[in-house]
N, C-alpha and C positions, 0 to 999 in steps of 0.2 A: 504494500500500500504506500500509495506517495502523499504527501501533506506537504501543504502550500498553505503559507501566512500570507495575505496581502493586505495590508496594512496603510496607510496614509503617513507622511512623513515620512522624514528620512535622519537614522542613525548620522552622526556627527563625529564617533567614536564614543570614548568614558564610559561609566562603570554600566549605563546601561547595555549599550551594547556588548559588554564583554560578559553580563550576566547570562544574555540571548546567546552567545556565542557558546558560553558555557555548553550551558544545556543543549542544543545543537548539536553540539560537534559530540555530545553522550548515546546521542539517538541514533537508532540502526534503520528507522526507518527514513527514507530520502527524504530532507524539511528542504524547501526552499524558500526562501521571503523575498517577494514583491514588494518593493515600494516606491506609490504613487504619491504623486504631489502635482498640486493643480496652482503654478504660475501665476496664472490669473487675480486681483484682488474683488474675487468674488466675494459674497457674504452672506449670511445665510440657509433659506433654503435651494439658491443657485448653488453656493457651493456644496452643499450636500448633494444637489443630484451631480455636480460635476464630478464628484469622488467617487460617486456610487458608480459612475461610466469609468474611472480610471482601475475602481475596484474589480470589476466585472471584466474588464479586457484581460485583468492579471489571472484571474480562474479559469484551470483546464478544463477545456471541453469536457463535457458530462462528468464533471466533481459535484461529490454533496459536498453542499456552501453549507458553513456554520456562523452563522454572524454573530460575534461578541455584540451583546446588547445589556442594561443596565434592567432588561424589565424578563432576560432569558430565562430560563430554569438554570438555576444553579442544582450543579453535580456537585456531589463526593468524589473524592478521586477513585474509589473503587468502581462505582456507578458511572464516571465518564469513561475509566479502563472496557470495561462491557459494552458501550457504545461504542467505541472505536474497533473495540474486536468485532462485534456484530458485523459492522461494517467489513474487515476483514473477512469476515464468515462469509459475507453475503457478495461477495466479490468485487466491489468496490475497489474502484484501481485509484481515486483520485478524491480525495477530503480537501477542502480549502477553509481556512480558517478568515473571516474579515472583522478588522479589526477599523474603527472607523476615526473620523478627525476630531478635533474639538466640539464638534456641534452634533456629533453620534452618525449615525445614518440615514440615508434618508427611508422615504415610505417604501421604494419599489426595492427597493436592497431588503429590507425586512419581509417583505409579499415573496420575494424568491428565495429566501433561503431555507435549506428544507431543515434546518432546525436555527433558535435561537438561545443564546447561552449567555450565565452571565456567572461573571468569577465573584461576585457577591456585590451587596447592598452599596460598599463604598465607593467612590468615584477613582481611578484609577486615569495618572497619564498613559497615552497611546504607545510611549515609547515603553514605557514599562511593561504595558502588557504582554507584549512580544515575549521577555523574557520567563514572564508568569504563565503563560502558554507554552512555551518551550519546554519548562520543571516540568508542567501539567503533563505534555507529551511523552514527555522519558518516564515519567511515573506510575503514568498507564501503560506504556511498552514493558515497566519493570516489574507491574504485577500478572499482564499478560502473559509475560516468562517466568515468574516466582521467581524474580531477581531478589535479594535482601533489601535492595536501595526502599522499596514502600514496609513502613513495619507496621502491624495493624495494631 
């Protein structure tokens, strides 16, 4: 199974990115990260849908989209481990995770994604998400395998 972050923004280098790199470079399944950024000094709900189009271009053809949202279901790690395997199970060659800009996502980003997820109640920068998705990813690959790295 391949997994794709597309994200908004762009890494800079510092401690964020090398948390993402972290966790990344742990994972055996192939993660790639897309990141888009829209030039333009849009604002609003223009910029949301101009993301949601840079978002969207970053997604493989026929991936389940997961869009990080503030209203998703929150998983346990256990419980998102079993969602990503299912997916495995179910032969799913391509997961895309989107992660959106300061102003969230827009309406048709949330209408197409075939699930919505939220890493909890608090508000979370974009850039940090990344690498909180990343832990998330190896942690569920590591109970998938009954690695020690998850201890219940």
């Amino acid at each position: 199974m391949r997994l794709t972050i597309a994200s908004v923004g762009k890494f800079r280098g510092g401690p964020l990115e090398a948390l993402y790199a972290e966790y990344a470079g742990r994972l055996v399944w192939p993660l790639t990260l897309r990141e888009v950024e829209e030039k333009k000094p849009l604002k609003g709900e223009q910029l949301k849908i101009r993301e949601a189009e840079l978002l969207m271009k970053a997604v493989p053809k026929g991936a389940k989209i997961i869009a990080l949202h503030e209203r998703g279901k929150e998983y346990g790690s256990v419980e998102f481990s079993k969602l990503l395997g299912n997916f495995a199970d179910d032969g799913i060659q391509d997961v895309a995770f989107l992660i959106g800009g300061a102003d969230g996502h827009s309406k048709t980003t949330l209408q197409e994604a075939d699930h919505l997820i939220s890493l909890g109640k608090m508000t979370w920068p974009h850039l940090m998400v990344r690498g909180l998705l990343a832990e998330q990813l190896y942690r569920a690959y590591s109970i998938l395998t009954k690695h020690p790295y998850h201890r219940v």
